[in-house]
Structure formats: structure tokens, C-alpha cells
C-alpha positions in Angstrom: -123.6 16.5 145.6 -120.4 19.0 145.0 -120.5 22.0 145.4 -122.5 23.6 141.8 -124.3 26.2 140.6 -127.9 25.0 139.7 -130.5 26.8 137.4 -133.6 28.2 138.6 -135.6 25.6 137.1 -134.1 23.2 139.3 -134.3 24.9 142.1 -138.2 25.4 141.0 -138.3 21.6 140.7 -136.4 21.3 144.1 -139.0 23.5 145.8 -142.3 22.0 144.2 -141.0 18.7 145.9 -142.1 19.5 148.9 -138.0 18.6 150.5 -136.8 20.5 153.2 -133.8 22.0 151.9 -131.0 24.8 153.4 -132.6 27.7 151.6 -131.0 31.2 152.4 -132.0 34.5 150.4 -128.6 37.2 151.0 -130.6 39.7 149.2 -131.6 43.0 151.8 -134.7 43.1 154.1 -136.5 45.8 151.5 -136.2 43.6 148.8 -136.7 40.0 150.6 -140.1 42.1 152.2 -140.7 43.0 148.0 -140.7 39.6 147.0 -139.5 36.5 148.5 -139.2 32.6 147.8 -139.7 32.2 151.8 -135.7 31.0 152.1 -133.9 32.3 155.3 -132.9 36.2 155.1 -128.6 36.6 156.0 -128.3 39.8 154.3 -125.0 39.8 152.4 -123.5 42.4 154.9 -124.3 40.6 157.5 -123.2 37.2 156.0 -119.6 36.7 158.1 -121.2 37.7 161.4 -124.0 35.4 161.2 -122.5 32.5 159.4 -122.2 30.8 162.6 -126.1 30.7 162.0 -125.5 28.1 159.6 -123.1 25.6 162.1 -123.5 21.9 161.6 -124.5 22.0 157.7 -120.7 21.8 156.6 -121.7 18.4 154.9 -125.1 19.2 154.1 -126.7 21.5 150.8 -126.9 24.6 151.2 -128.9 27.0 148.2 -128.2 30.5 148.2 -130.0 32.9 146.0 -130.1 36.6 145.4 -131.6 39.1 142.8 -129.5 38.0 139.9 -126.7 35.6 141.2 -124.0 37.9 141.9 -124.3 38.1 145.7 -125.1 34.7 146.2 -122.0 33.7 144.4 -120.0 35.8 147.1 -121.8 34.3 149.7 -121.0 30.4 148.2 -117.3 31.6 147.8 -117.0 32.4 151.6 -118.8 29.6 152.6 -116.8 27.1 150.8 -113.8 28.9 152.5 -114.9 28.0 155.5 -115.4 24.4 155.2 -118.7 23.9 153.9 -119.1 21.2 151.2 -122.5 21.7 149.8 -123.1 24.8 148.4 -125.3 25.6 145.6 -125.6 29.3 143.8 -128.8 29.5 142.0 -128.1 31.0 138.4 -129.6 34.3 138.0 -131.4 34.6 141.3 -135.3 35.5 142.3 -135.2 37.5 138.7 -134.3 33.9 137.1 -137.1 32.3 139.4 -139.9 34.5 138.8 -139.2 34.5 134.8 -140.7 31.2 135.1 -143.9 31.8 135.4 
């Protein structure tokens, strides 16, 4: 898979599969601790110092969400700059997600 956005829908249907997937939240630790979809917290700020966090997953998926998509669309446009062939923004973020129910 390229590098795409994907809906939250199938990100929903990604998650109730039960796979093991590369699933990091770049929200802040108030509102991860709020409401979370139990991804890996790399707060945006803190995203370039800990990308090395995320070695060896150059080639594999990686989904990044946020509150509404903005962030996590900064975060896949730095990670695609350095190298990494996978990502995947979730459209309109945890708000997106939860809107589902």
C-alpha cells in the first residue's frame, strides 16, 4: 500500500480486525488521557526527536491520527520525508472515529 489517507471507517474496520497495525496518536498527553483509540502517544512537538522511535518501519504501515487530521497530516508529511513508505493519515481524526458510533 502507498502512502494514502484512509477514512475513519476503515481505520474502524482495520481495528475490529483484530491486526496488529503501526498505530500512533500525535495528539497531547491531556487529550490522549481524555479519550484515546489506545495507538502509541508521539505528541506532535515531540514528533522529530522521537521519530527514531519508529526505526525499522520505513517499509511497513504506519496510521497516524489526531483530533481532526490536521496534525497527523504534518506528522505523515515529515515522515515521508524521511524515507518512510507507508504512511497513512486518518481523515478527520478521533472526532471522525468517534462520530461513528
Amino acid at each position: 500500500m502507498e502512502n494514502k489517507d484512509i477514512t475513519a471507517g476503515e481505520l474502524k474496520d482495520l481495528l475490529d480486525s483484530g491486526a496488529e497495525i503501526n498505530f500512533i496518536d500525535v495528539r497531547n498527553q491531556d487529550e490522549y488521557d481524555e479519550d484515546n483509540l489506545g495507538a502509541k502517544l508521539i505528541p506532535l512537538g515531540e514528533f522529530v526527536e522521537r521519530v527514531d522511535e519508529l526505526d525499522g518501519l520505513q517499509d511497513e504501515d504506519i496510521y497516524i491520527h489526531c483530533r481532526s487530521g490536521a496534525r497527523s497530516g504534518r506528522a505523515k508529511d515529515y515522515l515521508e520525508s524521511q524515507g518512510f513508505n507507508k504512511v497513512h493519515n486518518v481523515l478527520g481524526g478521533i472526532m471522525a472515529f468517534r462520530a461513528l458510533d
